[in-house]
Structures are given as C-alpha cells and as structure tokens.
C-alpha positions as CSV (number, residue, x, y, z in Angstrom):
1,X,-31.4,-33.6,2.6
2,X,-34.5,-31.5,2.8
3,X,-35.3,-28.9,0.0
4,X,-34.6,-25.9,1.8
5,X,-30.9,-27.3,2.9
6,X,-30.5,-27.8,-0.5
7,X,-31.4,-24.7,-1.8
8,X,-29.3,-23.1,0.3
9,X,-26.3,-25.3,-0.9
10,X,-26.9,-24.9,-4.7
11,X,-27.4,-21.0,-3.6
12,X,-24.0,-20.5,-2.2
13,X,-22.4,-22.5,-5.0
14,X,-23.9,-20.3,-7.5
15,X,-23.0,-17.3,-5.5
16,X,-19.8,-18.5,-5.4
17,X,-19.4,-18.7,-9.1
18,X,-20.6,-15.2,-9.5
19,X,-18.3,-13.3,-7.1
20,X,-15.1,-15.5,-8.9
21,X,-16.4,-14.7,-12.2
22,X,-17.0,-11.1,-11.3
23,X,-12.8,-10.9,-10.1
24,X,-12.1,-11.8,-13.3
25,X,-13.6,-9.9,-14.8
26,X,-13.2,-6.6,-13.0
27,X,-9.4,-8.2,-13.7
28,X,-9.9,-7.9,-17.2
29,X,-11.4,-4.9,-17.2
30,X,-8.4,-3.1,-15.4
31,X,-6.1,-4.5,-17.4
32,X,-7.6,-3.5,-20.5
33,X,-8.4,-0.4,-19.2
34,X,-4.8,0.7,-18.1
35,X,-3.4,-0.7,-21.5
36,X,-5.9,1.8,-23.3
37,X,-4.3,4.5,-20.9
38,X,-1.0,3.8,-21.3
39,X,-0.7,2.8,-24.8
40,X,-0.4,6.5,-26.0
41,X,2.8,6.6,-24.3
42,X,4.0,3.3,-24.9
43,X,2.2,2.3,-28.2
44,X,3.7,-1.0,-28.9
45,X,4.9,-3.1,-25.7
46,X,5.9,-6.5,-24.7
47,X,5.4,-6.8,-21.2
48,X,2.8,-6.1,-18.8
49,X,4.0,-5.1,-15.5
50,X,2.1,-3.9,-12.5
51,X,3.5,-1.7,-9.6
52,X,1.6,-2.2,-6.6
53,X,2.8,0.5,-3.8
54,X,2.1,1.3,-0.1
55,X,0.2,4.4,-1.0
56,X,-0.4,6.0,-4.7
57,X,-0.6,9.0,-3.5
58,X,2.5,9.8,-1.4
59,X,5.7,11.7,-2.5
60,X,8.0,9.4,-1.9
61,X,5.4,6.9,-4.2
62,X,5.2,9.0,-6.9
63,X,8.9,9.3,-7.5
64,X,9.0,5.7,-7.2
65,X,6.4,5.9,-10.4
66,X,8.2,8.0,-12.4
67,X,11.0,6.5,-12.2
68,X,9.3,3.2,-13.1
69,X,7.6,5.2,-16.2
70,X,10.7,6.3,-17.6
71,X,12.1,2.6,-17.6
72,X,9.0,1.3,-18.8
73,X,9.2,3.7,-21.8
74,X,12.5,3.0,-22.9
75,X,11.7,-1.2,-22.3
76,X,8.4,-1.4,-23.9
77,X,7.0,-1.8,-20.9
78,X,2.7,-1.3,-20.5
79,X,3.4,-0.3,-16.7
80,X,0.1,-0.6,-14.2
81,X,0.6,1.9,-10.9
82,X,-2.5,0.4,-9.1
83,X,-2.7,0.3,-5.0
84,X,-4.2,1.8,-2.0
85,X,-4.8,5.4,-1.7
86,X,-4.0,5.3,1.9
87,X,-2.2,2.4,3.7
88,X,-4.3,-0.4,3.9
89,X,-2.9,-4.0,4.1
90,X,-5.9,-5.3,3.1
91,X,-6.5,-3.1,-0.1
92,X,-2.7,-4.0,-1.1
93,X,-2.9,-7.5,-1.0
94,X,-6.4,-7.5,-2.8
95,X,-4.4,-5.6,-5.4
96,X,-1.7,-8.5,-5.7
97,X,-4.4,-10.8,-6.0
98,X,-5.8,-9.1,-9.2
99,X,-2.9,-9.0,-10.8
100,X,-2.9,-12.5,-10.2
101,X,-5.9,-13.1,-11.7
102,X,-5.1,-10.7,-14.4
103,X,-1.6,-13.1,-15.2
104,X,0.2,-10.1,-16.0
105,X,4.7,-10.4,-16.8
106,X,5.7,-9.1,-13.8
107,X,4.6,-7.6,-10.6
108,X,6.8,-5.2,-8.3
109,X,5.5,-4.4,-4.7
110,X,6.5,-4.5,-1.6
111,X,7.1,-7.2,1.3
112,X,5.2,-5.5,3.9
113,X,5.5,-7.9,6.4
114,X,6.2,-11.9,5.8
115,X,3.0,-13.6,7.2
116,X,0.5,-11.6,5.0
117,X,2.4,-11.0,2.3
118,X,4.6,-14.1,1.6
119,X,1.7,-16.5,1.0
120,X,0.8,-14.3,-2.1
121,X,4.2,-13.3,-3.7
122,X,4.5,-17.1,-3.5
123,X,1.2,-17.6,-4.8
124,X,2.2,-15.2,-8.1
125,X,5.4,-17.0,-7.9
126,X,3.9,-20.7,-9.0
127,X,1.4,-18.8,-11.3
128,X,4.5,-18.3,-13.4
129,X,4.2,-14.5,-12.6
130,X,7.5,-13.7,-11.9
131,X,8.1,-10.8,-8.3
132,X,10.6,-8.3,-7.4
133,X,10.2,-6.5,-3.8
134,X,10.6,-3.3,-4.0
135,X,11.4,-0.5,-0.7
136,X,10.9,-3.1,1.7
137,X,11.7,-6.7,1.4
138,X,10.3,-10.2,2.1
139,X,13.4,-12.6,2.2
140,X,11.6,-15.5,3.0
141,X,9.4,-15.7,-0.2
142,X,10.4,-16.7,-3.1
143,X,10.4,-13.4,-4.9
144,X,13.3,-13.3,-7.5
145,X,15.0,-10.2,-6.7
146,X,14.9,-6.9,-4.2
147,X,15.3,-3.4,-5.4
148,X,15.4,-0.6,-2.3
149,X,17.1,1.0,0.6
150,X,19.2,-1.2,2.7
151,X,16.6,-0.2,5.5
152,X,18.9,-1.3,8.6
153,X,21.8,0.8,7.3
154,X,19.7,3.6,6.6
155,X,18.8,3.6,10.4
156,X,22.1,3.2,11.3
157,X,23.4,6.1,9.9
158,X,20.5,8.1,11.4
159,X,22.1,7.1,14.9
160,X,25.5,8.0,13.6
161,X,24.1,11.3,12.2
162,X,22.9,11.6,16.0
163,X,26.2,10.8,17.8
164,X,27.4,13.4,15.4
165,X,25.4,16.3,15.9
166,X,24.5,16.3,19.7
167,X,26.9,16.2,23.2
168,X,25.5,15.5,26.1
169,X,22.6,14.0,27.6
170,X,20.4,12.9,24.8
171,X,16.8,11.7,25.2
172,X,15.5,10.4,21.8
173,X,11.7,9.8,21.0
174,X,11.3,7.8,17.7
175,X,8.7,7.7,15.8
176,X,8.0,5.3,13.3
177,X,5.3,4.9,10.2
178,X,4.5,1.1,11.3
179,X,5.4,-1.5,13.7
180,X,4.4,-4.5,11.9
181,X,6.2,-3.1,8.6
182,X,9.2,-4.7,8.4
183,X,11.5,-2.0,6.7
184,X,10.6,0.5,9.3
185,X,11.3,-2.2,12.0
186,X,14.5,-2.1,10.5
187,X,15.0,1.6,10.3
188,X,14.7,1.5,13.9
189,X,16.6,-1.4,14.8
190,X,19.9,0.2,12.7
191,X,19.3,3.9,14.5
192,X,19.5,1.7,17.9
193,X,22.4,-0.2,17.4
194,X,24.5,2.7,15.7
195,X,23.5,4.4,19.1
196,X,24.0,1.2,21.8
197,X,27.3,1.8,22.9
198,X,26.9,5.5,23.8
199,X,25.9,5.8,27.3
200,X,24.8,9.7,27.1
201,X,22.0,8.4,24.5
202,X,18.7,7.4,25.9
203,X,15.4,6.6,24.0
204,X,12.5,7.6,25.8
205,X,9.5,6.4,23.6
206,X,8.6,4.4,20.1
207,X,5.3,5.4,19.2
208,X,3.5,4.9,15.5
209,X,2.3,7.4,13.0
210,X,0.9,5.3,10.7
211,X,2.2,6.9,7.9
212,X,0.1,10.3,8.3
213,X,1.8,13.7,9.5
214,X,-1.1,14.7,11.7
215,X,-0.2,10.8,13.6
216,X,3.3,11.6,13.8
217,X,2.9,14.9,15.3
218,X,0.3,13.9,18.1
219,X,2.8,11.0,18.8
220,X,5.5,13.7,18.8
221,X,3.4,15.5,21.8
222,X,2.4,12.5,23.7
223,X,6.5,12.0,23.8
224,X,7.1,15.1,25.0
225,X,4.3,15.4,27.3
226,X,4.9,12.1,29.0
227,X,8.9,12.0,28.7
228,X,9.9,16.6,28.8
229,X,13.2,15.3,28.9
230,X,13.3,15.0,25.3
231,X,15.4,16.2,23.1
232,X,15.7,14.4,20.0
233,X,13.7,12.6,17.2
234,X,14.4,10.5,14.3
235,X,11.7,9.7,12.4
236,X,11.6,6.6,10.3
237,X,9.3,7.7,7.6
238,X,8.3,10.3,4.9
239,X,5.8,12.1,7.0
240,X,7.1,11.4,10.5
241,X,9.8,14.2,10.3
242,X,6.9,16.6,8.8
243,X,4.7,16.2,12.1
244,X,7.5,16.2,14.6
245,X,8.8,19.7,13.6
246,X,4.9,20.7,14.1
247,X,4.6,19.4,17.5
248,X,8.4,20.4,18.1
249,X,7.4,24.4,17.1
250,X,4.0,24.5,19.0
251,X,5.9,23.1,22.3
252,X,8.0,26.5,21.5
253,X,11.0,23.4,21.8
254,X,12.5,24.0,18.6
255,X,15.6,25.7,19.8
256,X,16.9,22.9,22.0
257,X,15.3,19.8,19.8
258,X,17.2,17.9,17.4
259,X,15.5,16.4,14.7
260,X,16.6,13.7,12.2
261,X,13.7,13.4,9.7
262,X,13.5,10.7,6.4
263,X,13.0,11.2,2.8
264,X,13.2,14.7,0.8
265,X,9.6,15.6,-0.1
266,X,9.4,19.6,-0.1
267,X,7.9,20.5,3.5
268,X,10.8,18.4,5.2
269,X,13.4,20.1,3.2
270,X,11.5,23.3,3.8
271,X,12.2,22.9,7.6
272,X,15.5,22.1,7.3
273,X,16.3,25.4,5.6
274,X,14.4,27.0,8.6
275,X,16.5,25.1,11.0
276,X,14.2,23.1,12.5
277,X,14.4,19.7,11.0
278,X,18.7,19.0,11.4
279,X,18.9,16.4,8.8
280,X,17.2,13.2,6.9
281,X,18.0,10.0,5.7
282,X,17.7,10.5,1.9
283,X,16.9,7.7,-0.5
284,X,16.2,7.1,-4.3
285,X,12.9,6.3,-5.3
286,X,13.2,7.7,-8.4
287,X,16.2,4.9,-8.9
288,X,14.3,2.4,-7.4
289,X,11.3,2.7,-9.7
290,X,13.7,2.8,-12.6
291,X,15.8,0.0,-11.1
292,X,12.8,-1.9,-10.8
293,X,11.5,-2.0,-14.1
294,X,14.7,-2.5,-16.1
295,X,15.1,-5.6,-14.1
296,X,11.8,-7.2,-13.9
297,X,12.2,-7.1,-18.0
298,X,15.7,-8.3,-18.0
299,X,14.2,-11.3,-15.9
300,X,11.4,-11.6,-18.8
301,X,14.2,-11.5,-21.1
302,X,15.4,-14.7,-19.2
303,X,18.7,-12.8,-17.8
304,X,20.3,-13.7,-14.4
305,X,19.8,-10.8,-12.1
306,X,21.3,-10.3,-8.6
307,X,18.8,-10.9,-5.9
308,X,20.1,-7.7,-3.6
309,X,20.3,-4.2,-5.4
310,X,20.6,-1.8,-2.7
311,X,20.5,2.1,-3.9
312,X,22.0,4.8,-2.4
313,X,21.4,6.2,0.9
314,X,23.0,9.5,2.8
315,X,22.2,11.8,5.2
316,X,21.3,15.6,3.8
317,X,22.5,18.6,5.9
318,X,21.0,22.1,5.2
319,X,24.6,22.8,3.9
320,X,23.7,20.1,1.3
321,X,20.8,21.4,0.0
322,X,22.8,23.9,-2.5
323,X,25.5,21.5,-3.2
324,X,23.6,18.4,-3.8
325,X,20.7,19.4,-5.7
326,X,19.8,16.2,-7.6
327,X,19.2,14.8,-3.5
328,X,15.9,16.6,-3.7
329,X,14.5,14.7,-6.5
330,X,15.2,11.2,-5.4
331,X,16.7,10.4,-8.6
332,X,19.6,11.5,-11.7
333,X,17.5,12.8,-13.5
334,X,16.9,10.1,-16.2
C-alpha cells in the first residue's frame, strides 16, 4: 500500500475516533449540564428522563413540558426538554441519538414517521433505554407504551363538527402541518371518512404548512385562489387554524368561510371569540406531559403499563369558551 494511501487510512481512523469521542462527550456534557439546571427544582432524583419534542418552542410543546415538569417533581424525576427549535427531522433524531449515547432512564418523543424514526426508538430500545411515544405514535417499534391524542378520531370529529355546522354545498380546503408525519396523516384521514358518506361535502385541496402560520396562510390563499369555491377549512395543526383565518380575513371571505382550527393556543381562541375561526379540535398536552412522565417512571419502577393511553379530545365552540375554562390550558390544572 503506498504511504500516502496509508496516511489517509490511519487519518480517517483517527478522525473517526475524534468525532465519536467528541458525541460523548458533548453527551456528557448535556447531561451534566441539565442535571445542574434542574437539580434546584428537583434536588434529589432517581431517574433521568429526557423529552425530546417536535419543536421546543411551540405552545402546544410547552404545555406538553409543563405538564411533564409537574410529574417529574412529584416522581423525582431530573427531566431533560431538549429538541429542535423549529421542525427539523434531522435535528430530532440527532437528539434521540444523544440521549442514547448519554444512557439516560427513559426517553419520551414522538414517532414522527416509522422509516426514520423506528430504527432509533429500536435502537434505545436494545440499549436497555426504555421509550414511550408521545402525540404521535410509531406502532411498529418496539417502544413500550403511547401517551397522546387518538389522532384518527380527532379528525373524525372535526368532519362531524363540519356536517354539523354547515348545509349545503360545502367545498373544504385542508391544510395540514406535514404529510409525511404520521399523526397529521391521520388527522386527515378521520376528517375524511367522518365526511365520505355526505355527498354535499367536497374537498378541494390538501396543501402543507409545515407547521408555520405564515405556511398555512399562503396555502390558505393558493386554495382559494385556485379552487373560489371554497368554503371551508379544517386545519390539522396548532398554527394551521391561525393562518387560515388570516388569509380567510384578507380575501374579505370571512363571512361565508367556515373554519375548524386545532389546538387552543391564545390567537386561535382569540378568533373564535371574533367569529372567525367556528371551532377546534382541543387536546391535552398538559395531560399528556404529565401522563408521560408518571408512566415512564412506573415502567422504571418495573410496573405493567397499558401500551395505549389515549387523552381526551373535544371540539370547543365559542359558547364553550366561558363554560369550559380549564379547555384553554390543555390540562386540570395539576
């Protein structure tokens, strides 16, 4: 082999020895930095959890976290709430890795899709790190247990909401955060099915937001410039309802639009008190969080847990919003 080959060899060998060494490091780091963080909260624990979510930074997310917070205090639980600031596959799966490298107790996250993201639930799986799913599913792995929505129903009810609340001809756009994300693929599946048998109801468009308002809104427009038939959306995530009452208002169509939005983050229930948004799909998150939590330390305890925990799931009218206050926070108000 001449030198130079073998320079470069005994280079990349080295170099990969340094990158691996660096993961674990950077591992150890953020593990011993979030126990110094968390510690004056929870000052003696016995488990090490990690929370890895869709986006830190989103409403919906952060009720998820407190709710996890308030079950990690009363478990003795040093909680990590570690994952990409804006949806990124990519970043969220590096993030499951570390915590594989980190071999903390327990990791909740979600099942985004199966191809990318059963390999390495699996992977944490044989490491003896023990995974719950959490908001969206991955059925096929071998996570232990699933904490969330029942994401078909919730779409189904949408439809029903729809059949309820319109006559006539209906034209519906949907919008939807992602279509390789397999919860939202089932949002949409239940609205279309609850809606199947009724003849008067026709779906013009699915379009993508991505998860951003500003997405969901120019999706909202391209509907109704390219289908001005429309009369109707349902929009399968937080933001999606957000956007389509902005593209809805500067069309000047809000009179004669029907809306059915998801979650209960402020601005959506801000529009539904103007009129403009007619209802949403409302979830839990802060249940889910807690949910989460207590059982990913009853399965450290060794306890059986059931491997489907659905939370609850409704439709909000504006003539809820006064009667069913504790909707509004996702949660009971642990």
């Amino acid at each position: 082999m001449p030198s130079w080959t073998k320079l470069s060899y005994y280079a990349a060998i080295l170099s990969g020895i340094f990158f691996f060494s660096a993961a674990l490091y950077f591992a150890d780091k953020m593990f011993q930095l979030s126990r110094q963080e968390v510690d004056k909260s929870v000052p003696e624990y016995r488990h090490h959890f990690v929370l890895v979510p869709e986006e830190v930074d989103n409403d919906y997310w952060r009720l998820v976290e407190q709710g996890a917070r308030a079950a990690a205090r009363n478990h003795g639980v040093l909680l990590e709430y570690a994952g990409p600031k804006q949806a990124n596959v990519e970043e969220h799966l590096k993030r499951l890795e570390i915590s594989a490298a980190a071999s903390v107790d327990g990791v909740m996250t979600q099942g985004l899709n199966e191809n990318q993201f059963t390999p390495i639930i699996n992977k944490l799986m044989e490491k003896g790190i023990p995974v719950v799913t959490v908001d969206t599913d991955a059925p096929g792995s071998n996570r232990i247990a699933y904490i969330g929505t029942d994401n078909y129903y919730s779409g189904f009810i949408a439809g029903k909401a729809l059949l309820a609340g319109t006559a006539g001809p209906t034209y519906v756009g949907i919008i939807t955060g992602g279509f390789q994300s397999a919860h939202q693929q089932l949002r949409v599946q239940g609205f279309k099915d609850a809606v199947a048998e009724e003849s008067r109801i026709v779906i013009t468009a699915v379009e993508e937001s991505r998860i951003t308002r500003i997405n969901a809104a120019e999706m909202a427009n391209k509907i109704l410039t390219e289908h001005p038939e429309t009369n109707a959306f349902f929009g399968t995530s937080a933001l999606d309802g957000i956007g389509i009452a902005e593209a809805v208002l500067q069309a000047n169509r809000a009179l004669d639009t029907y809306i059915i939005a998801f979650d209960s983050i402020s601005e959506t229930v801000d529009y539904i008190q103007r009129g403009i948004i007619q209802a949403t799909v409302i979830q839990k998150p802060y249940d889910i969080g807690y949910k989460a939590v207590e059982t990913m330390a009853a399965i450290r305890e060794g306890k059986k847990v059931p491997e489907l925990n659905f939370t609850e799931t409704k439709v909000l009218y504006r003539e809820d919003l006064h009667s069913m206050p504790e909707a509004l926070f996702g949660g009971e108000g642990r």
